[in-house]
C-alpha positions as CSV (number, residue, x, y, z in Angstrom):
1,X,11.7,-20.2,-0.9
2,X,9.2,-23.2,-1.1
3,X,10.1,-24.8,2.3
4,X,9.7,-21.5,4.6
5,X,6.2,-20.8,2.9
6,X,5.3,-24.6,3.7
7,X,6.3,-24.1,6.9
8,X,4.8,-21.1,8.0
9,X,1.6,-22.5,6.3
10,X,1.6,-25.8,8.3
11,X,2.6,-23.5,11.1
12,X,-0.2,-20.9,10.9
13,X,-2.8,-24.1,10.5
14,X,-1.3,-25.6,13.7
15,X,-2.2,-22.3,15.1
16,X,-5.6,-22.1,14.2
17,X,-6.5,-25.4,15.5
18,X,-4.9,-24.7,19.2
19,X,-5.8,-21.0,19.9
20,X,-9.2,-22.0,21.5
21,X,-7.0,-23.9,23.8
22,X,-6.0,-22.4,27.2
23,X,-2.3,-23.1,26.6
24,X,-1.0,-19.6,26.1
25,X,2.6,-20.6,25.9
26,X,2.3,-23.4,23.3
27,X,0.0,-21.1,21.1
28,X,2.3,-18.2,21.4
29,X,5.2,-20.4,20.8
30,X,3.8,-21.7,17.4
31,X,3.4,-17.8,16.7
32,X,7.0,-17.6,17.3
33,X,8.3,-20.1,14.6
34,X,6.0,-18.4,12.5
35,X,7.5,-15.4,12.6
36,X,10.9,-17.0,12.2
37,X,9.7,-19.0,9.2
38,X,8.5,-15.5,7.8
39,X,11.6,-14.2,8.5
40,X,13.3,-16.8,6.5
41,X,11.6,-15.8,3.4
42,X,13.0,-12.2,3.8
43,X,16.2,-13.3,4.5
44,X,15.4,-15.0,0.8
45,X,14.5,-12.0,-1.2
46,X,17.2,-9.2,0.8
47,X,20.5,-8.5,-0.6
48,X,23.1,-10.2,1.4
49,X,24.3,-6.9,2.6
50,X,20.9,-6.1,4.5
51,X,20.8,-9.5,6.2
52,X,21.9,-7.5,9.3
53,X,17.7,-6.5,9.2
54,X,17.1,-10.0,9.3
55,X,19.3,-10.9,12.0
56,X,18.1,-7.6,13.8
57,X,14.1,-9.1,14.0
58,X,15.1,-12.1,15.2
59,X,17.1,-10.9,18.0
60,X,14.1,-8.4,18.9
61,X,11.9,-11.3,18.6
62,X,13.7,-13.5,20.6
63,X,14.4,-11.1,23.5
64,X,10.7,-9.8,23.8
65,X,9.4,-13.7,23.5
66,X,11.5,-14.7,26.6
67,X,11.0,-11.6,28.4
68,X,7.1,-12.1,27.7
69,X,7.4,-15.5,29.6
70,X,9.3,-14.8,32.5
71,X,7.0,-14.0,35.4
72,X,10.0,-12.1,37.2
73,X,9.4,-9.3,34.5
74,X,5.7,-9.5,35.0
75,X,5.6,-5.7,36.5
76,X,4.1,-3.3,34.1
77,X,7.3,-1.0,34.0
78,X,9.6,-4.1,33.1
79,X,7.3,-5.0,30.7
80,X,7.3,-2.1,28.9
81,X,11.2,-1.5,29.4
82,X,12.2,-4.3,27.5
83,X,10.2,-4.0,24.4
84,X,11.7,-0.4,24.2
85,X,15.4,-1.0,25.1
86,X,15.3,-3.5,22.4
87,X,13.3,-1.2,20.0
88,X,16.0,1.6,20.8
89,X,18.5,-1.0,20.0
90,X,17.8,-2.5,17.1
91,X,17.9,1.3,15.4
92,X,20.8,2.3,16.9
93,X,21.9,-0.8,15.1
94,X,20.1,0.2,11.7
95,X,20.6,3.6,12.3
96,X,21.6,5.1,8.8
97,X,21.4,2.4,6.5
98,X,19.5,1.9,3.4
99,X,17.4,-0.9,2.3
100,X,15.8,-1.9,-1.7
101,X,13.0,-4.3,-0.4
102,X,9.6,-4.9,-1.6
103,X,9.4,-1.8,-4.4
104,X,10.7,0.4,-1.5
105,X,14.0,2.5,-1.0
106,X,15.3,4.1,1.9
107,X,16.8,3.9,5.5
108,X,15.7,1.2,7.6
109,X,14.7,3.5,10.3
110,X,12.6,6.6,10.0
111,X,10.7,8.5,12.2
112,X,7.2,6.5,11.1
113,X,9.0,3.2,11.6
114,X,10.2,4.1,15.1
115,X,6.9,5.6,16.6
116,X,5.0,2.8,15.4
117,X,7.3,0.8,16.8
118,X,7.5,2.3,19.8
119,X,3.7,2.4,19.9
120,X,3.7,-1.3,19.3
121,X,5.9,-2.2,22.2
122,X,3.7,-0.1,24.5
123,X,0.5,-1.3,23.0
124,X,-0.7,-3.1,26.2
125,X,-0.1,-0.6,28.9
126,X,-1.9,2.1,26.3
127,X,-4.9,0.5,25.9
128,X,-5.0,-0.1,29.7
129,X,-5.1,3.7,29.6
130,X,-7.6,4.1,27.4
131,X,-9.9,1.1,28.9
132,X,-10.2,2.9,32.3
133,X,-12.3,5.9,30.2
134,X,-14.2,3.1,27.9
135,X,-15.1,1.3,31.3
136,X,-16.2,4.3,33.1
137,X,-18.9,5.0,30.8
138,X,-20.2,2.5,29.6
139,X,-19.7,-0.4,32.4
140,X,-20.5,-4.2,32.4
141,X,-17.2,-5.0,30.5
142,X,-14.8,-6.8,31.5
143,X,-11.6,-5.2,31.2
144,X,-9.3,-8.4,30.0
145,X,-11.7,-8.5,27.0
146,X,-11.9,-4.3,26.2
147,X,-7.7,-4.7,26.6
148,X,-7.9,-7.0,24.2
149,X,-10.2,-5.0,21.9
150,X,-7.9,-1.5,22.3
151,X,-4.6,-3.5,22.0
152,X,-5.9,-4.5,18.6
153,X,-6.6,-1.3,17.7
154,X,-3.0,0.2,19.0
155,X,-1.2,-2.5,16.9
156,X,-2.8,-1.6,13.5
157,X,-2.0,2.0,14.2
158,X,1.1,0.9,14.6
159,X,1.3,-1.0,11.9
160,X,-0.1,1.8,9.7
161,X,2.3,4.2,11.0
162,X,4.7,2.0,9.9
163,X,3.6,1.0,6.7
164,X,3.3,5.1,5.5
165,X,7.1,5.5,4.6
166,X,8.8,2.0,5.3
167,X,7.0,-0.1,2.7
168,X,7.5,-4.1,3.4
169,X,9.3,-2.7,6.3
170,X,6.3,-2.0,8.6
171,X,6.3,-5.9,9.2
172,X,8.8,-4.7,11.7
173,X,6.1,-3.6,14.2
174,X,4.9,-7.1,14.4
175,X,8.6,-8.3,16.0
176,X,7.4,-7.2,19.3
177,X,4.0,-9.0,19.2
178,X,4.9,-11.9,21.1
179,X,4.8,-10.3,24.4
180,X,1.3,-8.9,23.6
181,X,0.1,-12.2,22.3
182,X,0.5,-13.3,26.3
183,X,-2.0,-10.9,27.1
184,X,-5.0,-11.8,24.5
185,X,-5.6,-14.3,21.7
186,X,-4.6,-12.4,18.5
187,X,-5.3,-14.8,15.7
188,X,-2.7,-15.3,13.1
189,X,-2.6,-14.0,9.6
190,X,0.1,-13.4,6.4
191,X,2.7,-11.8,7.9
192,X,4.2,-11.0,4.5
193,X,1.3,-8.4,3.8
194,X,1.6,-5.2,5.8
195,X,-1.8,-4.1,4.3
196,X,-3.1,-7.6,5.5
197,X,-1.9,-6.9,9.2
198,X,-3.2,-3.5,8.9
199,X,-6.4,-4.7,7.9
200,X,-6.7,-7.7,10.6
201,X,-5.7,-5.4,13.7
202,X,-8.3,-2.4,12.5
203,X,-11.3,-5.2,11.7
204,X,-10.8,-7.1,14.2
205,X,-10.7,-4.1,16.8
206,X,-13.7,-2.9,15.0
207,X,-15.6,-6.3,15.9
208,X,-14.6,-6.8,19.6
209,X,-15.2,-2.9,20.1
210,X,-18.9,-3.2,18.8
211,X,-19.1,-6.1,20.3
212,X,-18.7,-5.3,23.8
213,X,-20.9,-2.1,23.0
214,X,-23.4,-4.7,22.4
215,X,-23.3,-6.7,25.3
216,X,-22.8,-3.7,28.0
217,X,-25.2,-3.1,30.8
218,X,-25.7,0.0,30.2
219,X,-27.4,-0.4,27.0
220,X,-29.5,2.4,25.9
221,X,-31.0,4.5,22.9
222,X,-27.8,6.7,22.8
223,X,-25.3,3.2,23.0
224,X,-27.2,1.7,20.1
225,X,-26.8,4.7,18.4
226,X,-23.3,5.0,18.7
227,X,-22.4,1.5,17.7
228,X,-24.7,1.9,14.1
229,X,-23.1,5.3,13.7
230,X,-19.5,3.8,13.8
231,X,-20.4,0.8,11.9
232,X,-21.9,3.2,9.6
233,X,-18.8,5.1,9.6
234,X,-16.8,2.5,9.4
235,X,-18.3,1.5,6.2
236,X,-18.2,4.4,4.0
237,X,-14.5,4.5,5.3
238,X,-13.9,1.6,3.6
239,X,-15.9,2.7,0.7
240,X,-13.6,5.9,0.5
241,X,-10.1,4.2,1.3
242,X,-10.8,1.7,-1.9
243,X,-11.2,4.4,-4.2
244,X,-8.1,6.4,-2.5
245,X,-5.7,4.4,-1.4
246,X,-5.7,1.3,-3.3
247,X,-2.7,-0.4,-1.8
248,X,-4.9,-0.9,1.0
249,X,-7.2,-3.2,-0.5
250,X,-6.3,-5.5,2.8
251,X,-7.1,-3.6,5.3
252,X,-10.4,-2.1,3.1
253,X,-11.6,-6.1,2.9
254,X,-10.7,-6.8,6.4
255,X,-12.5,-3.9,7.9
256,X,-15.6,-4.4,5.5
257,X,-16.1,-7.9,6.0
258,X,-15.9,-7.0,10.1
259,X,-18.6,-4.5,9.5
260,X,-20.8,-6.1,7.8
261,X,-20.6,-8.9,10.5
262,X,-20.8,-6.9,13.6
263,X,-24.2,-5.7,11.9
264,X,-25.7,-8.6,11.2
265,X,-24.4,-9.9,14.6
266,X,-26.0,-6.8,16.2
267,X,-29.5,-7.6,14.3
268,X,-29.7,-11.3,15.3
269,X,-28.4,-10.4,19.0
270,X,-25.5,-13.4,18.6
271,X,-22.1,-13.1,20.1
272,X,-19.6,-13.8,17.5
273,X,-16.1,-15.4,19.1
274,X,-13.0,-15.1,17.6
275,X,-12.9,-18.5,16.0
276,X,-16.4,-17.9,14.1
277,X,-15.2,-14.9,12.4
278,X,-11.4,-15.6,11.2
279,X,-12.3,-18.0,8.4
280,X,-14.3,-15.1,7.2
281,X,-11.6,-12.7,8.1
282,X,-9.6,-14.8,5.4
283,X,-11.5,-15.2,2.8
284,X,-12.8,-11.5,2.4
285,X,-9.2,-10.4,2.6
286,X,-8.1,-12.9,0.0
287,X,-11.0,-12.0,-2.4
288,X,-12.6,-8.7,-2.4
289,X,-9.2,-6.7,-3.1
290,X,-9.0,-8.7,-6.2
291,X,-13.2,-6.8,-7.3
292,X,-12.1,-3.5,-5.8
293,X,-11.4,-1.2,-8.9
294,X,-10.0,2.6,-8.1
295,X,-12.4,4.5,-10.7
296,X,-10.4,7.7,-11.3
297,X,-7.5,5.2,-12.0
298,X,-10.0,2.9,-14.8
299,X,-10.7,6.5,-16.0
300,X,-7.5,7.7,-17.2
301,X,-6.8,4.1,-18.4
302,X,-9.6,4.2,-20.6
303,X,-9.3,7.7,-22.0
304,X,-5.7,6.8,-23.2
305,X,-6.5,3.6,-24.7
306,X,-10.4,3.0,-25.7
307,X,-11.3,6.1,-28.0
308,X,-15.0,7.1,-28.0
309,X,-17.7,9.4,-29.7
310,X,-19.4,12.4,-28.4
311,X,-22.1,9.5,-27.4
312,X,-19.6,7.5,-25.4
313,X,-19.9,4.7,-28.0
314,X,-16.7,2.8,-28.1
315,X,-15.2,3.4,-31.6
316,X,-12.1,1.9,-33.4
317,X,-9.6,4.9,-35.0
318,X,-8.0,4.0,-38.1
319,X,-4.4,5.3,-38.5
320,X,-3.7,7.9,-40.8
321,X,-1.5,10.0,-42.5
322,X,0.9,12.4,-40.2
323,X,2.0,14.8,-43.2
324,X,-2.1,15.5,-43.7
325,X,-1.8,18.0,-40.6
326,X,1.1,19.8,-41.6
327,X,2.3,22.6,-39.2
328,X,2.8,24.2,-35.9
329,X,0.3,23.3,-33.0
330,X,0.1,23.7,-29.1
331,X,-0.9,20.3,-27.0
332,X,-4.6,20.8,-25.7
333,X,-3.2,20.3,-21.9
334,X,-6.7,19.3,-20.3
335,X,-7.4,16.5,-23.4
336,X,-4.1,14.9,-23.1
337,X,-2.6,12.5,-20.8
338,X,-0.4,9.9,-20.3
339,X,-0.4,6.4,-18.3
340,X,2.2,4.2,-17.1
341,X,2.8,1.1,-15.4
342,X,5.8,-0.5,-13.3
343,X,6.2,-3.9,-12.1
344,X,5.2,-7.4,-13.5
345,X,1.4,-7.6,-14.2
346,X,1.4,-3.8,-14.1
347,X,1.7,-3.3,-10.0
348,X,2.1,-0.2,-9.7
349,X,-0.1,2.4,-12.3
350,X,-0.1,6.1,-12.4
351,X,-0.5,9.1,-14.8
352,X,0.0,12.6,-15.8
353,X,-3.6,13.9,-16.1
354,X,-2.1,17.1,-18.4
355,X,0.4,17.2,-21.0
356,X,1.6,20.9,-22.0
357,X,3.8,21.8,-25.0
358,X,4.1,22.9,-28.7
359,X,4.3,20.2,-32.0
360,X,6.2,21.3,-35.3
361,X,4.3,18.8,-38.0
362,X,6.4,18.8,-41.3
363,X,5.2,18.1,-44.3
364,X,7.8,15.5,-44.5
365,X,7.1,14.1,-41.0
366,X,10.5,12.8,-40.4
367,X,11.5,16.6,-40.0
368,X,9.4,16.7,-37.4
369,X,9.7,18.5,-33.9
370,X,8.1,18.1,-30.3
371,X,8.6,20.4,-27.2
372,X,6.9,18.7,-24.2
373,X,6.7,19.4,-20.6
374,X,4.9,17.4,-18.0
375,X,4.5,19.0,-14.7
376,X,4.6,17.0,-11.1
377,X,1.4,18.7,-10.0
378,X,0.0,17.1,-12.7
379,X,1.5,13.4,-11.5
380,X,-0.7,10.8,-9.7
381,X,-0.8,6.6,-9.0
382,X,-4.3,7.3,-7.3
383,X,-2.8,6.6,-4.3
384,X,-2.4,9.9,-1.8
385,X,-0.4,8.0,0.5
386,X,2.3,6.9,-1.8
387,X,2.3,9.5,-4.4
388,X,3.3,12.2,-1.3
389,X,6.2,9.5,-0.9
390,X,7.0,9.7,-4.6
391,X,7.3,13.5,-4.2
392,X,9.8,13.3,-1.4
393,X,13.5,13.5,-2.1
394,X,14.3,9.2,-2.1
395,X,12.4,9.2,-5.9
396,X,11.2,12.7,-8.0
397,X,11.8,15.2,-5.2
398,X,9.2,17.5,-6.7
399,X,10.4,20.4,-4.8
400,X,13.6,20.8,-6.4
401,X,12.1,19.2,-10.0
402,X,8.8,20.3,-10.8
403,X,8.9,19.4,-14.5
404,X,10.1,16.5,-17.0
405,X,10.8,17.5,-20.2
406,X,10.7,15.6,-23.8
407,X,12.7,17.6,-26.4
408,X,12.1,15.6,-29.6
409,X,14.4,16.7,-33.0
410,X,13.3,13.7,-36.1
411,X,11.5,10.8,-37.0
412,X,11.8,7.7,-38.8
413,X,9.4,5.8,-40.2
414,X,8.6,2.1,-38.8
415,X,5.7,1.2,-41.2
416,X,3.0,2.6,-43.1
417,X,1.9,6.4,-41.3
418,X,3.8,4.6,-37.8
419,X,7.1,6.9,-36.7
420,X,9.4,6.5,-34.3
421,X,10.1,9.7,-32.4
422,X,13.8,10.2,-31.5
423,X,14.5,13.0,-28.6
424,X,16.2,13.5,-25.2
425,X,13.8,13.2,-22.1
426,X,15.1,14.8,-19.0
427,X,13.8,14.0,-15.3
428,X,15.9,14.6,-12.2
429,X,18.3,16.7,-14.1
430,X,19.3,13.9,-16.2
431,X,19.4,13.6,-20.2
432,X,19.0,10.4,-21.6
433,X,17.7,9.4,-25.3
434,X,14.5,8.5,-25.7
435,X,12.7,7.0,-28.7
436,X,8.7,6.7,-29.2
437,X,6.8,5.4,-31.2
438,X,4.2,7.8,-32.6
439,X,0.3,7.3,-34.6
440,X,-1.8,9.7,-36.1
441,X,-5.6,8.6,-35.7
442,X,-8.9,10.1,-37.3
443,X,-11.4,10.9,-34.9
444,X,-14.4,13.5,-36.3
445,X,-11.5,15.7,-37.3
446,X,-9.6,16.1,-34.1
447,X,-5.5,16.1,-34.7
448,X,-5.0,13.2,-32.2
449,X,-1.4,11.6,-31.9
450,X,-0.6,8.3,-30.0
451,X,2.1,6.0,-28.5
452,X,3.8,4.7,-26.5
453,X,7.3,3.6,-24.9
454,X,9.5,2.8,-22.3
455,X,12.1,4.3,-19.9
456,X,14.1,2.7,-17.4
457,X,13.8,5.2,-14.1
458,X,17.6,3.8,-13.2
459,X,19.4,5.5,-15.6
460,X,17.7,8.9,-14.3
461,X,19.4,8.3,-10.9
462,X,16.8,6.0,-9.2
463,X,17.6,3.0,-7.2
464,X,17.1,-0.3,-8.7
465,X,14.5,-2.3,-7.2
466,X,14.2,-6.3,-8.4
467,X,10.9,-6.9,-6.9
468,X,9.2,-3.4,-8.0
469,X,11.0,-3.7,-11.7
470,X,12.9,-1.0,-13.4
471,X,11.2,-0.6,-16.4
472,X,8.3,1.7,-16.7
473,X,5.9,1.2,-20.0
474,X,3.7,4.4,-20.8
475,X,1.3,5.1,-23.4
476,X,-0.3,8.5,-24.6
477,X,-2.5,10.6,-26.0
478,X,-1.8,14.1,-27.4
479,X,-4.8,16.4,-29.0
480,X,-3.5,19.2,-30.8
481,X,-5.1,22.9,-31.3
């Protein structure tokens, strides 16, 4: 693994010190053993039985790099044909087979991989399209530089399209980017992080597009206008994706940082080039993801694990005695919840923001009882975008199961008033044991329970997944009434 990533680092800096120079082919040639030196890494982390993925973006690589360089297929339609055939090709080849690959599950081709694909290998003659209309009213720019603007733009569409169902897989899209590279200097970036690429493509349209607004002749009051309003736009978008989608924290930093610049450049009247703004480009994608914190997810996380007063003063509960409460209660849905994580470090969060149900406390607490159902309407990682995946029939398929259910039948104790709740827990019509551990806690009288567990999703019929982890931790919190 070590040798690719120094590789396509040495690569990528080689890159950036040649792309102001005016050799296309040597610059788009380093682009290509980048990509190869990428590929390398995947062909790393894939079981040996998908390798036929790996050998698949090569060959599409290598056919559309060629075919980018030979001036006998310099003819728009030929252009266009071989990006397709290849693109047609490669998921005949796929066609019906599954993948387990950065956290994601499912067929290697799908009808969001495809179009974006499809999308990507057109890019150039579609933003030819759309440049005529961008020419026509506003004038004075040159149309090598707006094809380079709208072809950025068309990539990260793609790339977005792609990234919606096909996970890591959306890299894909960027196989056929050699034979667009011929037509404008797209700078380089991690081509492990589909987010990244999302993010670099959208920004960096966003810059060239105000940009040439900027420097038009026909600059007037309803121009200048336009290009606030969609820098304007541009940045509450970002605000909203960060607090929505927070596995785009790439593209959010990308586009920010690019927003911010085009507005400062549009104050001081510079002209930003491309080489002014990708070290900037880097660095805010690097860093801001890392500051950008998704508050309805820091809500729930806090509700389940920090208790505090009716003043919002941060108290510590002290654990008491279970038998105390003695009796038959129904879970306050709207005051309970429970958080989970997956993945090392906790990559992947969610919650159910309700928990319904009935509790049988005993006065001997071992005969204890619990009855609990969590609904999928109720389910959320605070993350539209993948949580409509979740729902779909490759993981919870909420349509055909709209509720989990815990059954729990005893307890045993595990220290002074700390039980361990033994029950069955049933998701995707399976049954599986499941034991908890369960605390009372004293807060101004309320009947509070706590705990917390584990499950492992693959015994409930999920795939595996070694990069995404198996395991999912929870912890909750249960008022009762």
């Amino acid at each position: 693994m070590l040798l690719p990533l120094i590789g396509m680092g040495t690569i990528s800096f080689a890159a950036f010190i040649f792309q102001r120079g005016e050799n296309r082919r040597f610059l788009n040639a380093l682009y290509f053993l980048l990509f190869v030196a990428t590929a390398s890494v995947f062909l790393v982390i894939l079981d040996p039985a998908h390798h036929v993925f790996f050998w698949a973006m090569v060959g599409v690589v290598a056919l559309n790099f060629a075919a980018s360089h030979l001036s006998v297929l310099q003819k728009p339609f030929i252009r266009s044909l071989v990006p397709l055939i290849s693109v047609v090709g490669m998921a005949f080849l796929l066609k019906d087979r599954t993948y387990d690959l950065l956290g994601q599950q499912g067929v290697f081709i799908n009808k969001f991989l495809l179009t974006g694909l499809v999308l990507t290998a057109l890019g150039y003659e579609l933003a030819r399209v759309k440049v005529q209309a961008i020419r026509k009213f506003f004038g004075g720019i040159a149309e090598d530089d707006t094809v380079r603007a709208v072809l950025l733009f068309v990539t990260g569409a793609s790339l977005f399209l792609c990234n919606l169902e096909a996970g890591g897989l959306g890299l894909l899209a960027f196989a056929l980017l050699p034979i667009l590279m011929d037509r404008g200097a797209t700078p380089h970036a991690n081509l492990l992080d589909g987010d990244v690429l999302e993010g670099l493509f959208f920004g960096a349209f966003s810059m060239f597009f105000i940009q040439k607004l900027w420097t038009a002749e026909k600059r007037s009051m309803v121009l200048l206008v336009l290009m606030y309003g969609l820098g304007l736009a541009l940045a509450m978008g970002v605000l909203f994706l960060s607090t929505q989608f927070t596995k785009m924290g790439g593209m959010d930093a990308f586009v920010g940082v690019l927003v911010g610049a085009s507005i400062v450049q549009a104050l001081i009247g510079k002209d930003f080039t491309g080489a002014s703004f990708i070290p900037l480009l880097i660095v805010g994608g690097m860093i801001l993801p890392k500051f950008m914190v998704n508050e309805e997810e820091a809500a729930f996380e806090q509700d389940t694990t920090v208790v505090v007063d009716e003043n919002g003063k941060v108290i510590e509960p002290s654990v008491v005695d279970l038998a105390e409460i003695a009796g038959t209660y129904q879970i306050l849905a709207d005051s309970s919840r429970i958080t989970f994580e997956l993945g090392e470090g906790g990559e992947t969060k969610g919650a159910f923001k309700k928990v319904a149900g009935n509790v049988s406390i005993g006065e001997d607490p071992g005969a204890s009882t619990f009855d609990v159902t969590l609904e999928m309407s109720n389910f959320t990682t605070f993350n539209k975008i993948r949580d409509e995946s979740l729902f779909g029939p490759d993981y919870f398929n909420a349509e055909k199961n709209p509720t989990m259910q815990y059954t729990g039948s005893k307890m045993v104790s595990k220290g002074e008033n700390v039980w361990e709740l033994q029950g069955e827990f049933k998701m995707l019509g399976v049954k599986k044991l499941l034991p908890i551990l369960v605390k009372r806690i004293d807060i101004e009288g309320r009947k509070i329970l706590i705990g917390s567990g584990t499950v492992d999703r693959t015994q409930f019929g999920m795939a595996p997944s070694s990069s995404e982890g198996n395991v999912v931790s929870f912890e909750f919190k249960i008022e009762l009434k």
